[in-house]
C-alpha positions as CSV (number, residue, x, y, z in Angstrom):
1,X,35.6,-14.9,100.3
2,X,33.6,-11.7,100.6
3,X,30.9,-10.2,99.0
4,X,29.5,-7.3,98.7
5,X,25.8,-6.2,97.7
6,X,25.7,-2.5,96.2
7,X,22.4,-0.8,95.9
8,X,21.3,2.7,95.6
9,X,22.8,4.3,92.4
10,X,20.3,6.1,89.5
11,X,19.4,9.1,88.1
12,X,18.9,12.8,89.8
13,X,19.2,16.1,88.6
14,X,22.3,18.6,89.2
15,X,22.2,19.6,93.1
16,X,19.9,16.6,94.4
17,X,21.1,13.7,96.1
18,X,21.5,10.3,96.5
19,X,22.3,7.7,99.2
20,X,24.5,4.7,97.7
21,X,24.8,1.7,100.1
22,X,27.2,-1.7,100.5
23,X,26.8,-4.3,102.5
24,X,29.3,-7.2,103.0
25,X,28.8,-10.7,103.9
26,X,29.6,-12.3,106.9
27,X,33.3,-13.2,107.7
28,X,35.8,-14.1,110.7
29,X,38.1,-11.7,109.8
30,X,38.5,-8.1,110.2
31,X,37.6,-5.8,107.7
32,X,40.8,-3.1,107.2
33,X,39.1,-0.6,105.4
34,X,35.8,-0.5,103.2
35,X,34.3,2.3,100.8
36,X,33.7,3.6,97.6
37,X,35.5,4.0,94.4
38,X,34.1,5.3,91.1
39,X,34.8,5.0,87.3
40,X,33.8,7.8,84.9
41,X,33.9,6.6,81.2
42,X,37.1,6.9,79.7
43,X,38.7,8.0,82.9
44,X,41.2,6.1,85.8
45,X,39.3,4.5,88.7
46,X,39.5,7.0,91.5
47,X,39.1,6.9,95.5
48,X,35.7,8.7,96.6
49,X,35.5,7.5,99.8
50,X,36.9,5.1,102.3
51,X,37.2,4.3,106.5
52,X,40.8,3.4,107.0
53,X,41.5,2.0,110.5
54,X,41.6,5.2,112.3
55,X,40.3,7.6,109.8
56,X,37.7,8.5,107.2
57,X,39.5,9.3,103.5
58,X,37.6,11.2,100.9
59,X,38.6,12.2,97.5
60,X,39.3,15.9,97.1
61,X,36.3,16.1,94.9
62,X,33.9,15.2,97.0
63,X,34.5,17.0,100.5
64,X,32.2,19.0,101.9
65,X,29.7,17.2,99.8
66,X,29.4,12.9,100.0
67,X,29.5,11.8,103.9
68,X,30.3,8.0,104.0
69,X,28.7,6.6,107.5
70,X,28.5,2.9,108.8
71,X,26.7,0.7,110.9
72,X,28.1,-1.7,113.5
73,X,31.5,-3.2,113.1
74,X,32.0,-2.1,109.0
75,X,29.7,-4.6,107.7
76,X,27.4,-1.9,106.4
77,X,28.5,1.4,104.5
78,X,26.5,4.0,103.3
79,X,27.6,7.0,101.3
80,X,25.4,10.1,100.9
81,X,25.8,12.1,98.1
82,X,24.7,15.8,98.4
83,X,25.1,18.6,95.7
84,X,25.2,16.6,92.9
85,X,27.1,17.9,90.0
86,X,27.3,16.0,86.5
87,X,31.1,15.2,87.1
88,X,30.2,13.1,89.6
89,X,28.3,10.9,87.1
90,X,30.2,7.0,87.2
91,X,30.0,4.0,87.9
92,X,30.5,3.5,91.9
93,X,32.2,0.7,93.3
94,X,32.1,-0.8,96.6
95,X,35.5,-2.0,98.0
96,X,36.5,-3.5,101.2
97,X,39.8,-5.3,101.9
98,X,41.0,-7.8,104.7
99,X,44.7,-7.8,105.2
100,X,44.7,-10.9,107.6
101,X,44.0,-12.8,104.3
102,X,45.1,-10.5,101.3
103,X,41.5,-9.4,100.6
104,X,40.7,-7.1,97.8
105,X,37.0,-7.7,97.6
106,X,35.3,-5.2,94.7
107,X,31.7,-5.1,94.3
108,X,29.9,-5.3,90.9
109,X,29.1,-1.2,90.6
110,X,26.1,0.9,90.4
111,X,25.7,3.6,88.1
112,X,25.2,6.8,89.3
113,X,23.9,9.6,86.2
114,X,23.7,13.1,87.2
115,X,22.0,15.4,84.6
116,X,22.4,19.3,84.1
């Protein structure tokens, strides 16, 4: 079992930003791929950002804007958030999954309010 431990969400103003972070606990195995998700109210859970094995996936909403970075060996992710825009306003999740052991591991969110 993995967990993760979200912090950084809150509330800026239309073109600030914001620095979300995740950090997972220790494990044997592998992580796959770990990033963020987000949930706007009354919408579908959508991708915002996520290392794959060999590549860096961002939702088309969010290029050009969010960076996500990491430190050593994916146990850390951090997602900056520049050029905020009130669509971006959700609640973000952290995800990582481990395929050696069928993994979906989903933290417990942080809500991120952007005003106009």
């Amino acid at each position: 079992q993995v967990q993760l431990v979200e912090s950084g969400g809150g509330l800026v103003q239309a073109g600030g930003s914001l620095r979300l972070s995740c950090a997972a606990s220790r494990t044997p195995f592998t992580i796959n791929s770990m990033g963020w998700y987000r949930q706007a109210p009354g919408k579908q859970r959508e991708l915002v950002a996520v290392f794959r094995r060999f590549y860096t996936e961002y939702g088309d909403s969010v290029k050009g804007r969010f960076t996500l970075s990491r430190d050593n060996a994916m146990n850390t992710v951090h997602l900056q958030m520049n050029s905020l825009r009130p669509e971006d306003t959700a609640v973000y999740y952290c995800n990582a999954v481990i395929l050696a052991i069928g993994g979906d591991y989903w933290g417990e969110g942080t809500l991120v309010t952007v005003s106009s």
